[in-house]
DODREN-318642 format. One record per residue (C-alpha): residue in three letters; residue number from 1; x, y, z. Coordinates in steps of 0.25 Angstrom, whole numbers, plus 5000, padded with zeros to 4 digits. Layout:
<nodes>
<filo: ALA&marza: NUM&X: X&Y: Y&Z: Z>
...
</nodes>
This chain:
<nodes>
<filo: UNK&marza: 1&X: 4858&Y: 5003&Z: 5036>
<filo: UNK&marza: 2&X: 4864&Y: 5010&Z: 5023>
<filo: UNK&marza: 3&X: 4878&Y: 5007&Z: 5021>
<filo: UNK&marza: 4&X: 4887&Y: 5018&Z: 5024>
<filo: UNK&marza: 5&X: 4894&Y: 5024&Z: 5012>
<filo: UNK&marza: 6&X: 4907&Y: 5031&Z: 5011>
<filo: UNK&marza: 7&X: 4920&Y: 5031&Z: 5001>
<filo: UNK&marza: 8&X: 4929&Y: 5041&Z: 4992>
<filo: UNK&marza: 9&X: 4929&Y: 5052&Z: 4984>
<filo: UNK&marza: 10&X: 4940&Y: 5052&Z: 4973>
<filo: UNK&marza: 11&X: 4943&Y: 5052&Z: 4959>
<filo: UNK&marza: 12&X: 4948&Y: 5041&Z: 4955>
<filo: UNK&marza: 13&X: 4946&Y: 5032&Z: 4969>
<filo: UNK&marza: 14&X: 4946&Y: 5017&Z: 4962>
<filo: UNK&marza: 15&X: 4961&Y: 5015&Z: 4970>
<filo: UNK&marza: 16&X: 4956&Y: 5020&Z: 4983>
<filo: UNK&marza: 17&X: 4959&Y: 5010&Z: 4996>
<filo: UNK&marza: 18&X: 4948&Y: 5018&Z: 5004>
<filo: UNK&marza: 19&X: 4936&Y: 5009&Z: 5001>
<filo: UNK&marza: 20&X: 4944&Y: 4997&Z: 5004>
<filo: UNK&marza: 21&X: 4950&Y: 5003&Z: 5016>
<filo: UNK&marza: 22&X: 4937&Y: 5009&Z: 5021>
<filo: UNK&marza: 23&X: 4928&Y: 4998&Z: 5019>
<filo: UNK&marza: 24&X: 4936&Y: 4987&Z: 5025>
<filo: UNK&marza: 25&X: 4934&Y: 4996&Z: 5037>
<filo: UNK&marza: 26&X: 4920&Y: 4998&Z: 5036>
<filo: UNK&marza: 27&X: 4918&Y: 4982&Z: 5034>
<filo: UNK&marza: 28&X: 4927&Y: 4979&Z: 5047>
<filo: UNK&marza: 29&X: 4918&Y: 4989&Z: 5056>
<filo: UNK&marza: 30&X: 4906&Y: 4984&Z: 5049>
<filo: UNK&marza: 31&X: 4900&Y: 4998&Z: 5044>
<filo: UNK&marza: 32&X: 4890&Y: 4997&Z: 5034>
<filo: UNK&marza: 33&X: 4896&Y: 5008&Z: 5026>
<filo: UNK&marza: 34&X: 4905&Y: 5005&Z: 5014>
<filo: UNK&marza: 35&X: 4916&Y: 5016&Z: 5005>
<filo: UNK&marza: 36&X: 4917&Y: 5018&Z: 4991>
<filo: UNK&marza: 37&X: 4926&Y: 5026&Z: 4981>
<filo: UNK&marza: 38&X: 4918&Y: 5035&Z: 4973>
<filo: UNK&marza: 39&X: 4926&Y: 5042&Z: 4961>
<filo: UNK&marza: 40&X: 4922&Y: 5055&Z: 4962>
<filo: UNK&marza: 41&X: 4927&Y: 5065&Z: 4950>
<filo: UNK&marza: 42&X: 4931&Y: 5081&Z: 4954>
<filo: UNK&marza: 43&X: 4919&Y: 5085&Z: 4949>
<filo: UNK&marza: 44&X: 4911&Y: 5077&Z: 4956>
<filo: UNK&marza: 45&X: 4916&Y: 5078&Z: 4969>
<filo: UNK&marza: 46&X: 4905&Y: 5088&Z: 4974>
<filo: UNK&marza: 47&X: 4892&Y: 5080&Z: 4969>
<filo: UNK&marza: 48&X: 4900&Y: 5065&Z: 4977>
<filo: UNK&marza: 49&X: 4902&Y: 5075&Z: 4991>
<filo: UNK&marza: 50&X: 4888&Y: 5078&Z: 4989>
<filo: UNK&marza: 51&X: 4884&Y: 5064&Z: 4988>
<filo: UNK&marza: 52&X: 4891&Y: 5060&Z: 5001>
<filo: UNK&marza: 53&X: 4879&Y: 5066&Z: 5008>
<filo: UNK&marza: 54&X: 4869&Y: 5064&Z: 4999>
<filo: UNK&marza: 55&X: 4873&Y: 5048&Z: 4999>
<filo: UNK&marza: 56&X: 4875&Y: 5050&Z: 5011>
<filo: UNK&marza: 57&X: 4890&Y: 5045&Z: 5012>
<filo: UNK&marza: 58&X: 4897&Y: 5045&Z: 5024>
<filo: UNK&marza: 59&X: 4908&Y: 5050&Z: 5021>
<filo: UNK&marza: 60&X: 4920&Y: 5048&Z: 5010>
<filo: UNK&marza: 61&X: 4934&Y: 5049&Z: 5007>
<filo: UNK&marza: 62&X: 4941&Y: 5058&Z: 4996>
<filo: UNK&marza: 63&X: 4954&Y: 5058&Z: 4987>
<filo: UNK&marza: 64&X: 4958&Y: 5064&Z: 4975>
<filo: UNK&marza: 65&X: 4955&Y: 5073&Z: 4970>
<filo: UNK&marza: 66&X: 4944&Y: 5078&Z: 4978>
<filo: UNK&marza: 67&X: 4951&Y: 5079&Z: 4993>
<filo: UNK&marza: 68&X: 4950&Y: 5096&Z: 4991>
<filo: UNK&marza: 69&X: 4939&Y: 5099&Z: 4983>
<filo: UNK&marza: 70&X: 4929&Y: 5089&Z: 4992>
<filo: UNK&marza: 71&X: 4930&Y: 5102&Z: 5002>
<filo: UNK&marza: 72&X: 4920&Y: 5111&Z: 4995>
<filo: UNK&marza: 73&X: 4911&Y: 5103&Z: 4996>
<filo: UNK&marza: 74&X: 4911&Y: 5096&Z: 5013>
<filo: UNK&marza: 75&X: 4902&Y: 5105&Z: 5022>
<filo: UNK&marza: 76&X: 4917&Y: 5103&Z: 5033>
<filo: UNK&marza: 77&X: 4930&Y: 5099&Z: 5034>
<filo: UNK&marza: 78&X: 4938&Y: 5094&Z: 5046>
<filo: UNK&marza: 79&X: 4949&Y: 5101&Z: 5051>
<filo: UNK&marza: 80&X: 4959&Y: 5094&Z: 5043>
<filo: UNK&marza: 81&X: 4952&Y: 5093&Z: 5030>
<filo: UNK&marza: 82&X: 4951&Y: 5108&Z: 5032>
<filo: UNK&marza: 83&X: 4966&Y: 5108&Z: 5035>
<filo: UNK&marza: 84&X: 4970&Y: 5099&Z: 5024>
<filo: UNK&marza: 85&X: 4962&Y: 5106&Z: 5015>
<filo: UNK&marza: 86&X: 4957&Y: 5092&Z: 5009>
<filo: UNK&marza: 87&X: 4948&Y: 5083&Z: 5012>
<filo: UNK&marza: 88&X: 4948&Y: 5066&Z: 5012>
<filo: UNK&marza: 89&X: 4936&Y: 5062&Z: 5019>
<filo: UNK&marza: 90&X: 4920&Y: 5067&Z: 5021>
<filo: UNK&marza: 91&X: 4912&Y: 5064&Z: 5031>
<filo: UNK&marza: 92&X: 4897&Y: 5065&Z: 5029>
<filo: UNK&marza: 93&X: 4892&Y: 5069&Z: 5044>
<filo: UNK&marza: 94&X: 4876&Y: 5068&Z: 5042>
<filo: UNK&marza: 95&X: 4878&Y: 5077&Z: 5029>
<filo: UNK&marza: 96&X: 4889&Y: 5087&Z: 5032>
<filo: UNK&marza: 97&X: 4901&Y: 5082&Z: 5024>
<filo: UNK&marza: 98&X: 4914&Y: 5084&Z: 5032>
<filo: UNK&marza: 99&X: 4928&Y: 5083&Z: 5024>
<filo: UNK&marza: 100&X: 4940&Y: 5077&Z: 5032>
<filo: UNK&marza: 101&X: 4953&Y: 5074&Z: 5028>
<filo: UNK&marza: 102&X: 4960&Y: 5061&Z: 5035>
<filo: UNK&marza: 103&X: 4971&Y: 5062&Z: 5026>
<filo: UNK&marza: 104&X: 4980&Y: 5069&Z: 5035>
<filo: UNK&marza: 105&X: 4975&Y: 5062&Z: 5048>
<filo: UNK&marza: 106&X: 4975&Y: 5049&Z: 5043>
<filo: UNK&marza: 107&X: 4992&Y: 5052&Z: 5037>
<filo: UNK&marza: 108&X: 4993&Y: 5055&Z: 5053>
<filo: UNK&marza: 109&X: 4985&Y: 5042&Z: 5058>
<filo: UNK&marza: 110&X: 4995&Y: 5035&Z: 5050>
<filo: UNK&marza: 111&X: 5008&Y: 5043&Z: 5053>
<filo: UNK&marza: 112&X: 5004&Y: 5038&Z: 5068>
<filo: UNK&marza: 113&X: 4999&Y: 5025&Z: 5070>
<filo: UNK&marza: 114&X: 5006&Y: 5020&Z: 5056>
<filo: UNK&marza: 115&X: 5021&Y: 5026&Z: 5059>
<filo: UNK&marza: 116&X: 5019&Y: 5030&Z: 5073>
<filo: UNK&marza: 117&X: 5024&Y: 5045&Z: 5069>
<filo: UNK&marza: 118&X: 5019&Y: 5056&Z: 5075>
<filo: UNK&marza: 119&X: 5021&Y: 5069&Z: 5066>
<filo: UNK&marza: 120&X: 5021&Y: 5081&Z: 5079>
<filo: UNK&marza: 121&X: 5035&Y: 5087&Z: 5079>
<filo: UNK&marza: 122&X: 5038&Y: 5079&Z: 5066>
<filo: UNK&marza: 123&X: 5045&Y: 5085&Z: 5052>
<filo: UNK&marza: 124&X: 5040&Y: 5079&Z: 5040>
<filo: UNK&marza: 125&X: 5039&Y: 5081&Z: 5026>
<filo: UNK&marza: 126&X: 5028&Y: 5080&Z: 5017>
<filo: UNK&marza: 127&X: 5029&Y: 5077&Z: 5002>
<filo: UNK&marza: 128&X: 5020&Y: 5081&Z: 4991>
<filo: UNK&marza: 129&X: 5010&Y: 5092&Z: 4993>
<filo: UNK&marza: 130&X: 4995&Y: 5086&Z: 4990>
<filo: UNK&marza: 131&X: 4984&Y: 5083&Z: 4996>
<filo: UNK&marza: 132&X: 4990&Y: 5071&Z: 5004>
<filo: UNK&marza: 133&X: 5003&Y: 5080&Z: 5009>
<filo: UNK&marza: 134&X: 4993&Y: 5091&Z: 5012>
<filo: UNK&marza: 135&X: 4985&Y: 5081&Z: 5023>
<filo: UNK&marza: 136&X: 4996&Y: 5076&Z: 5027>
<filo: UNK&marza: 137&X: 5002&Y: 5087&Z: 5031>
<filo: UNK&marza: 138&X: 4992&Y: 5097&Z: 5036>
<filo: UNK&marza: 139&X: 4989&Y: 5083&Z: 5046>
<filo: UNK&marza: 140&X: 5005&Y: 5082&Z: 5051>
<filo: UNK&marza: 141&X: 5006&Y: 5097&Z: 5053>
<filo: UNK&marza: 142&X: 4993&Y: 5096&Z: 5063>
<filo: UNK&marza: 143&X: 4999&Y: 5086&Z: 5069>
<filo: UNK&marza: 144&X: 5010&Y: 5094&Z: 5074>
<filo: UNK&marza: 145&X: 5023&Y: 5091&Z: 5064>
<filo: UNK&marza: 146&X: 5035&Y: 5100&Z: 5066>
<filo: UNK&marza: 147&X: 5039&Y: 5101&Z: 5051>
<filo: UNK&marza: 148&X: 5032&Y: 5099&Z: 5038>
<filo: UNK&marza: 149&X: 5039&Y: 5100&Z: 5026>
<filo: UNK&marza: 150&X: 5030&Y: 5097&Z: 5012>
<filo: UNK&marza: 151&X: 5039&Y: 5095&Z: 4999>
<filo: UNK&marza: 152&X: 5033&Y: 5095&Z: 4985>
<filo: UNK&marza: 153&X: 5038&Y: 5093&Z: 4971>
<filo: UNK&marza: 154&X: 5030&Y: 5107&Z: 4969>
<filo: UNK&marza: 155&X: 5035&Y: 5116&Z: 4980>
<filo: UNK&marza: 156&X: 5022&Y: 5124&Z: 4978>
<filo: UNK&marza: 157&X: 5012&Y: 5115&Z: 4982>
<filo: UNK&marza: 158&X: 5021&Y: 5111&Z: 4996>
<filo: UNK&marza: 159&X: 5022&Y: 5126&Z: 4997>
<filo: UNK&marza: 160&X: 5007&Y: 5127&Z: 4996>
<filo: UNK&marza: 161&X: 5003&Y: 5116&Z: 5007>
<filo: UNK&marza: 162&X: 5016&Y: 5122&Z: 5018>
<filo: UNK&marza: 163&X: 5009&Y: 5134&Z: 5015>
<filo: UNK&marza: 164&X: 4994&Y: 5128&Z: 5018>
<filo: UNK&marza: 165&X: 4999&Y: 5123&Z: 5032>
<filo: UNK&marza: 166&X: 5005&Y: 5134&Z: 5037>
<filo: UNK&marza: 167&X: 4994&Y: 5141&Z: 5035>
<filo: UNK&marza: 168&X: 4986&Y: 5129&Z: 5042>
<filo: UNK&marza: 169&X: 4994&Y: 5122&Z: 5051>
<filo: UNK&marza: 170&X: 5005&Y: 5126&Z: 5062>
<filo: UNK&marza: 171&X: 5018&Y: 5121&Z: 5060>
<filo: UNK&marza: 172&X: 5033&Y: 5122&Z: 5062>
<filo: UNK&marza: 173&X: 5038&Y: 5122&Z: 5048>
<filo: UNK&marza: 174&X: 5031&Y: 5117&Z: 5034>
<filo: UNK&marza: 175&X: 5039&Y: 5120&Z: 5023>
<filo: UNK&marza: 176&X: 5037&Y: 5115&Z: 5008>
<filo: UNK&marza: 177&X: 5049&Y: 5109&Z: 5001>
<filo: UNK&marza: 178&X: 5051&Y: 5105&Z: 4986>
<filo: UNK&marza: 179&X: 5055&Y: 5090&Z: 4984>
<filo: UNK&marza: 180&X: 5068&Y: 5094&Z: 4978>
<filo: UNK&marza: 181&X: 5073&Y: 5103&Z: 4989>
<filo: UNK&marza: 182&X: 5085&Y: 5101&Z: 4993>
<filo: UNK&marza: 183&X: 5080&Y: 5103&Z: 5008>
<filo: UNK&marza: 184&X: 5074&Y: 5091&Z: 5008>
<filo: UNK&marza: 185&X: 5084&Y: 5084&Z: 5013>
<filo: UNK&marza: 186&X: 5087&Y: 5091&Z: 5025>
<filo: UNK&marza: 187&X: 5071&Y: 5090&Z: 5027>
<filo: UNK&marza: 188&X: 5070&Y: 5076&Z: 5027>
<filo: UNK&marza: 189&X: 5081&Y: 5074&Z: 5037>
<filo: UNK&marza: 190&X: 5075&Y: 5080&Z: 5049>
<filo: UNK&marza: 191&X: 5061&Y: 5074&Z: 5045>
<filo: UNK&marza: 192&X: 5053&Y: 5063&Z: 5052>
<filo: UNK&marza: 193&X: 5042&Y: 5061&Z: 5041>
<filo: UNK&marza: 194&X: 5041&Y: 5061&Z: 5026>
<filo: UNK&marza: 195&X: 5027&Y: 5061&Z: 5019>
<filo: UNK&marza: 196&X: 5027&Y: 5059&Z: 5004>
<filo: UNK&marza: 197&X: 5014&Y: 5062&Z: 5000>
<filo: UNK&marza: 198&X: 5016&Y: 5061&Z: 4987>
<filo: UNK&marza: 199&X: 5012&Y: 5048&Z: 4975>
<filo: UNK&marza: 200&X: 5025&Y: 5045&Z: 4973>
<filo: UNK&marza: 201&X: 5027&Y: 5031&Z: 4975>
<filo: UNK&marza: 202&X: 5012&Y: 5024&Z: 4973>
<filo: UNK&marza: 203&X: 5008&Y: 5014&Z: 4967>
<filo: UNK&marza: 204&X: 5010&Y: 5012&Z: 4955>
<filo: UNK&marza: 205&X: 5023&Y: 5021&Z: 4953>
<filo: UNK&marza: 206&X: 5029&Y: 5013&Z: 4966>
<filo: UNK&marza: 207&X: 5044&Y: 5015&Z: 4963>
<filo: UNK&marza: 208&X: 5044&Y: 5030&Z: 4959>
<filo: UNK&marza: 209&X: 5056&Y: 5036&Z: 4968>
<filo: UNK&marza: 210&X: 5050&Y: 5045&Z: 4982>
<filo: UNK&marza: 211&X: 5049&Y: 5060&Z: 4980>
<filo: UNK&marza: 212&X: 5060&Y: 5063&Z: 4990>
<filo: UNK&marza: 213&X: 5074&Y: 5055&Z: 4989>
<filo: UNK&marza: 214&X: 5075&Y: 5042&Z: 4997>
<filo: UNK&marza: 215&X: 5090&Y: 5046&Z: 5002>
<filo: UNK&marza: 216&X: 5082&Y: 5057&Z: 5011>
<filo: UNK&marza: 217&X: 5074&Y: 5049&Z: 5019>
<filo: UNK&marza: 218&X: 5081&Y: 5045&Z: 5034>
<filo: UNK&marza: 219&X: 5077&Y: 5035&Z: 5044>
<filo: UNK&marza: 220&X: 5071&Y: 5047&Z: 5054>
<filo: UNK&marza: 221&X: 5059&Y: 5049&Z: 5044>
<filo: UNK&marza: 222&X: 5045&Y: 5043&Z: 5044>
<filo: UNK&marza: 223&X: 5041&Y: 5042&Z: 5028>
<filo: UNK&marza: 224&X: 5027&Y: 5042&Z: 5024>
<filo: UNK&marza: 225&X: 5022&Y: 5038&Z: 5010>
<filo: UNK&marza: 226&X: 5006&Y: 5043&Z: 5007>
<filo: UNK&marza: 227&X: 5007&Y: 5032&Z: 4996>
<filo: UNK&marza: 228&X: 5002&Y: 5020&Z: 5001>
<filo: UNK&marza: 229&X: 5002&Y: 5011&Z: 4988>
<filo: UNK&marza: 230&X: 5014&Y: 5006&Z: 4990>
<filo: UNK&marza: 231&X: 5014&Y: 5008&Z: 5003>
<filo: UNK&marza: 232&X: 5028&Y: 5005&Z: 5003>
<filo: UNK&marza: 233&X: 5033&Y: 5019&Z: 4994>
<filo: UNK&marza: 234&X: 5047&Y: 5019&Z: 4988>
<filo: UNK&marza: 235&X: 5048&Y: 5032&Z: 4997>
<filo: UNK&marza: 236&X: 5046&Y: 5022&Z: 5011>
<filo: UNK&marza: 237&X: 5055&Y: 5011&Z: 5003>
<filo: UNK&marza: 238&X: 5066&Y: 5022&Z: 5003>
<filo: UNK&marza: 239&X: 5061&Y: 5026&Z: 5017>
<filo: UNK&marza: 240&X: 5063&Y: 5011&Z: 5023>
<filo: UNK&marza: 241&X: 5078&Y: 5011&Z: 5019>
<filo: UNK&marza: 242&X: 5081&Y: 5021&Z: 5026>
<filo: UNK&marza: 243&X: 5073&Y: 5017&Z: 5039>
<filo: UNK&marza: 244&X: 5062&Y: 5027&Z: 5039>
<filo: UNK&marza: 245&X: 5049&Y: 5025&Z: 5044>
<filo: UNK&marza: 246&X: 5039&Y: 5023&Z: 5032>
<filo: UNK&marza: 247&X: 5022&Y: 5026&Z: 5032>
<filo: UNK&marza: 248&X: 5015&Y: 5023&Z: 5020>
<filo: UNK&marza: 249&X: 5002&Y: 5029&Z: 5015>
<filo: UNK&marza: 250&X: 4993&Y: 5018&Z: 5018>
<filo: UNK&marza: 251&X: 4991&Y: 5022&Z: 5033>
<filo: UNK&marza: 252&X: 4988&Y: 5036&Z: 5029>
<filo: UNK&marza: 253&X: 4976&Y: 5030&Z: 5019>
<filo: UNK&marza: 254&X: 4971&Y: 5022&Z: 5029>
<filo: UNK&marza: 255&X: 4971&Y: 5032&Z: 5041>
<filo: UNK&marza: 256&X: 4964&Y: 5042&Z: 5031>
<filo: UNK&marza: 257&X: 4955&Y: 5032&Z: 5031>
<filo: UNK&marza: 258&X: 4954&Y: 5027&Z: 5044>
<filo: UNK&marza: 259&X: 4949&Y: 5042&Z: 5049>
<filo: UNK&marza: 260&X: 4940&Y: 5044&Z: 5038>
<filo: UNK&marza: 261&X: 4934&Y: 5031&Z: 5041>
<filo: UNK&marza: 262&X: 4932&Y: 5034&Z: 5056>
<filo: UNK&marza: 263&X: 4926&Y: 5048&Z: 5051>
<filo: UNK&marza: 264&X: 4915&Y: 5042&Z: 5044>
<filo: UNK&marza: 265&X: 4911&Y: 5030&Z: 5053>
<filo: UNK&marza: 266&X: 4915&Y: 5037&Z: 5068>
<filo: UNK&marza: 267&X: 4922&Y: 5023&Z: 5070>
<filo: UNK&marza: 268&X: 4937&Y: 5018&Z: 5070>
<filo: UNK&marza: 269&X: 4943&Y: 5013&Z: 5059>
<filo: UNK&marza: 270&X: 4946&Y: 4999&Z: 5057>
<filo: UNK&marza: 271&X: 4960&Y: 5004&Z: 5052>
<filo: UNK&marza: 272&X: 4966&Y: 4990&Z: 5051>
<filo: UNK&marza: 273&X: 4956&Y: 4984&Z: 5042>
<filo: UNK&marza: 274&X: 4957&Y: 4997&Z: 5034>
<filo: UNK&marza: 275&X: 4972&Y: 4996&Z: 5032>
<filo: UNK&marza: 276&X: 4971&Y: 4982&Z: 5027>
<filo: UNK&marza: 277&X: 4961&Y: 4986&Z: 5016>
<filo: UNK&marza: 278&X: 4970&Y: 4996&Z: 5011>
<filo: UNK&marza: 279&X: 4982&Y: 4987&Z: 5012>
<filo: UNK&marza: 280&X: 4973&Y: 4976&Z: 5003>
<filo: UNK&marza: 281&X: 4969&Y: 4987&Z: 4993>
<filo: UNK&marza: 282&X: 4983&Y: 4992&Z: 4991>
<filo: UNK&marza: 283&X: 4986&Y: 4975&Z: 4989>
<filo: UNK&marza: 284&X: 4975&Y: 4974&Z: 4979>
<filo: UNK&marza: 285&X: 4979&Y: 4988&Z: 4972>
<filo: UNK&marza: 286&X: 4965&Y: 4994&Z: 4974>
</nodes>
């Protein structure tokens, strides 16, 4: 039997956990199908989709830079990849390529099973206004938040993404702060999550101070850090002493995964044996 191939799409990818995480998961349910990093450059992105079906590769994952322009060339998009306006994973169903995006639903997985927080009726705010924010929350505003507040260094670019989800999404309020604002403040004390998005804080620049003042934060809130090397941010550091709830961005990488996993193969993800390869890379400094 040929060996199943899948893997990612990105520029660079060298760093990427993904193969590690998804063949460990591949070895335990003993598929013969093996994933690899390809480093794909902009302009080539449109000959390496084609080659998903002419290699006929089951399906692959995506990062920077090519999460947007991939969409042009996908014969259909899931509701969500529609939504979010980005797309993560392909499907190849028997030659119909299908883009995905588990980014947002895989933050969610992790929100739930990881803190035990369910976002309906919720108020949260979201830092940084990128691809990461977008999924993220486009996904907690499906899932039936109250409020949503998105705050940027540039106002413009938070203004532009409130704007996208009203269009999109019903919801109470969404509003679009600039970090500096005053406001905040009064925001963050009658939040219950806080989601910085952002790259502040990874590795290596470890020790660089959060985007929002640590004398804000308050024991009521659940803080959420996308960065996952460290997985222990300055940010939840700062969130600790004050007795906050912290989540790190490891759970959301591996639930992103986990789904894009069971998309491809139809079967559950062996997510234990998942998180532990992730956990071993970020050790060995993949």
């Amino acid at each position: 039997m040929n060996k199943q191939l899948t893997g990612l799409f990105g520029y660079p990818v060298e760093h990427s956990l993904s193969p590690a995480m998804h063949n460990a998961a591949f070895k335990e349910l003993g598929l013969n199908s093996t994933y690899l990093p390809f480093a794909v450059k902009p302009d080539n992105l449109k000959e390496a989709v084609r080659g998903i079906k002419a290699l006929n590769i089951k399906g692959v994952n995506l990062t920077i830079p090519h999460k947007q322009k991939v969409i042009s060339y996908l014969d259909q998009l899931s509701n969500e990849a529609k939504l979010i306006g980005a797309v993560n994973t392909i499907e190849n169903q028997e030659g119909k390529l299908i883009g995905h995006n588990t980014d947002g639903r895989g933050y969610i997985r992790a929100l739930q099973e990881e803190a035990k927080f369910n976002p309906s009726g919720k108020k949260v705010l979201v830092i940084g206004a990128g691809g990461a924010a977008r999924a993220v929350a486009f996904q907690l505003s499906l899932e039936g938040i109250n409020e949503l507040y998105i705050a940027n260094r540039t106002i413009e670019k938070a203004k532009g993404l409130v704007k996208d989800i009203k269009t999109k999404v019903s919801l109470n309020q969404v509003q679009p702060l600039p970090l500096s604002d005053n406001k905040l403040a009064d925001i963050i004390k009658k939040l219950d999550l806080i989601i910085d998005t952002t790259p502040v804080g990874m590795h290596p620049q470890t020790d660089v101070e959060p985007v929002i003042s640590a004398k804000l934060l308050h024991s009521n809130l659940l803080v959420s850090d996308l960065v996952y090397n460290p997985q222990e941010t300055v940010l939840l550091q700062e969130a600790k002493k004050v007795g906050a709830e912290t989540l790190s961005g490891l759970g959301m990488l591996l639930y992103q995964g986990v789904i894009a996993f069971e998309i491809w193969t139809g079967k559950k993800a062996p997510k234990k044996v998942m998180r532990r390869a992730l956990e071993e890379g970020l050790k060995n400094n993949i």
